[in-house]
C-alpha positions in Angstrom: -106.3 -45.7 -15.8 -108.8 -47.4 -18.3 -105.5 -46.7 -21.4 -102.9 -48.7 -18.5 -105.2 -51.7 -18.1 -105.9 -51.6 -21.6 -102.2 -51.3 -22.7 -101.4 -54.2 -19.9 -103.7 -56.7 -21.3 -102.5 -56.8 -24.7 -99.1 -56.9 -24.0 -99.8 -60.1 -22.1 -102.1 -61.0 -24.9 -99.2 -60.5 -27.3 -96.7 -62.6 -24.9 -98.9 -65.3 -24.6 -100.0 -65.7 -28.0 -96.2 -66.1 -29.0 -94.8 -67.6 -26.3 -95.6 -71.4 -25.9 -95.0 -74.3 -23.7 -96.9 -77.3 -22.3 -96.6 -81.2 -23.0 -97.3 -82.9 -26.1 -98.0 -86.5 -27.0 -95.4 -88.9 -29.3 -96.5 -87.9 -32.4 -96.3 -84.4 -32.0 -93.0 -84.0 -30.5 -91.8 -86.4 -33.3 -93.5 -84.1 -35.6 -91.6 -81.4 -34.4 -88.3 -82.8 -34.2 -89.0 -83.4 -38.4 -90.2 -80.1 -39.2 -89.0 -77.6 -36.9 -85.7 -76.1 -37.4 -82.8 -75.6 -35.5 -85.2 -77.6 -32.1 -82.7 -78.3 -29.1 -83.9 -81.4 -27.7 -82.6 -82.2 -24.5 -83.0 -85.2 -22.4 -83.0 -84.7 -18.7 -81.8 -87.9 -17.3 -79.3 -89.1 -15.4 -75.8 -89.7 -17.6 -76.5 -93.3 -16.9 -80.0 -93.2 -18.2 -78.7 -91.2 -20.9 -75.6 -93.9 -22.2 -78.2 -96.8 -22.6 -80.4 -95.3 -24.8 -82.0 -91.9 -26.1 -83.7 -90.3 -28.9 -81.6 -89.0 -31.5 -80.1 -86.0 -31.4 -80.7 -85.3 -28.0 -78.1 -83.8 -25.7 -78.1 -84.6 -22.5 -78.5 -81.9 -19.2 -79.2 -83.8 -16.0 -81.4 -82.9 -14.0 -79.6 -83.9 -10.8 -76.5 -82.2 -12.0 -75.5 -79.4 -10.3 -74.7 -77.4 -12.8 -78.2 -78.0 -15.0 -79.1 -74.5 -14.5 -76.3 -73.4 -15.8 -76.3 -75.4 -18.5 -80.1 -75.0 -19.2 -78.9 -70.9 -19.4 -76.4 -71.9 -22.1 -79.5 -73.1 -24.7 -80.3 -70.0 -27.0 -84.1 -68.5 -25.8 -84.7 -67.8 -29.4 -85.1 -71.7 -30.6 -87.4 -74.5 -29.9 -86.5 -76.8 -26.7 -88.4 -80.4 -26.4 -87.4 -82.0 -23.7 -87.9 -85.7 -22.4 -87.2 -87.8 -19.5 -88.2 -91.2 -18.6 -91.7 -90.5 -18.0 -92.3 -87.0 -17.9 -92.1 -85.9 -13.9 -88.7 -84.2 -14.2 -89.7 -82.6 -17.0 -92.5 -80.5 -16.0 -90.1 -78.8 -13.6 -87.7 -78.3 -16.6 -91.1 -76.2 -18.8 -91.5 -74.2 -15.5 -87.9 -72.9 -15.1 -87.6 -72.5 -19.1 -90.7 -70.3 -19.2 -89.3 -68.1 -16.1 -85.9 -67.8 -18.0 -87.1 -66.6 -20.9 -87.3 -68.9 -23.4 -89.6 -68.5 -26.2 -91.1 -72.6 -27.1 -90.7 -75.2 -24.9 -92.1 -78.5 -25.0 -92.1 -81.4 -22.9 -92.9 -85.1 -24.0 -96.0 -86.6 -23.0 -95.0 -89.8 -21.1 -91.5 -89.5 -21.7 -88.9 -91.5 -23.7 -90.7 -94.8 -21.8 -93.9 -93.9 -24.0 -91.5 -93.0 -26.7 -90.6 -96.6 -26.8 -94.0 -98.3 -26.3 -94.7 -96.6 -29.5 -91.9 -98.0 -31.3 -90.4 -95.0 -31.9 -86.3 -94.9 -32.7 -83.7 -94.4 -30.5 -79.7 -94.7 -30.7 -77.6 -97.1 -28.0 
């Protein structure tokens, strides 16, 4: 019993220490986006949202779409995601069905692309 519970905890000990999620402010998803490789950055608003401005090199999966799942499925588990929306609601749902899919990092955006832009951080039209 005592070898079970001890082999149980450290594989969750070993999942958590390399899995990793959870929102970060501006500078360190920029910070990422510079030195991480091969990050999928994905912004989750609305195609309209999406065609008046966004952070570059984002792609863009709707929320609202109904096919985001789907879509979401298509990202490879093995890389980085950061993803953003306007202010950071939808994305928190976003982290919580990454982490139950399997993905390995995910990241949201503090304060979304809005804070992104109070910050004077770029963006492509």
């Amino acid at each position: 019993m005592k070898k079970t519970l001890f082999f149980t905890v450290c594989v969750l000990f070993s999942f958590c220490a390399f899995a990793q999620f959870g929102a970060i402010c501006v500078e360190k998803f920029e910070r990422k986006l510079a030195t991480v490789g091969n990050v999928q950055l994905v912004d989750t608003r609305s195609s309209v949202e999406y065609g008046r401005y966004r952070i570059p090199g984002s792609i863009n999966i709707s929320l609202r779409d109904p096919k985001f799942q789907e879509k979401m499925e298509q990202l490879d588990k093995d890389k980085p995601v950061l993803v953003y929306c306007l202010i950071g609601i939808r994305t928190r749902r976003v982290i919580t069905n990454l982490r139950r899919a399997g993905f390995k990092t995910a990241y949201e955006l503090e304060g979304g692309i809005d804070l992104w832009l109070r910050e004077g951080k770029s963006i492509e039209n």
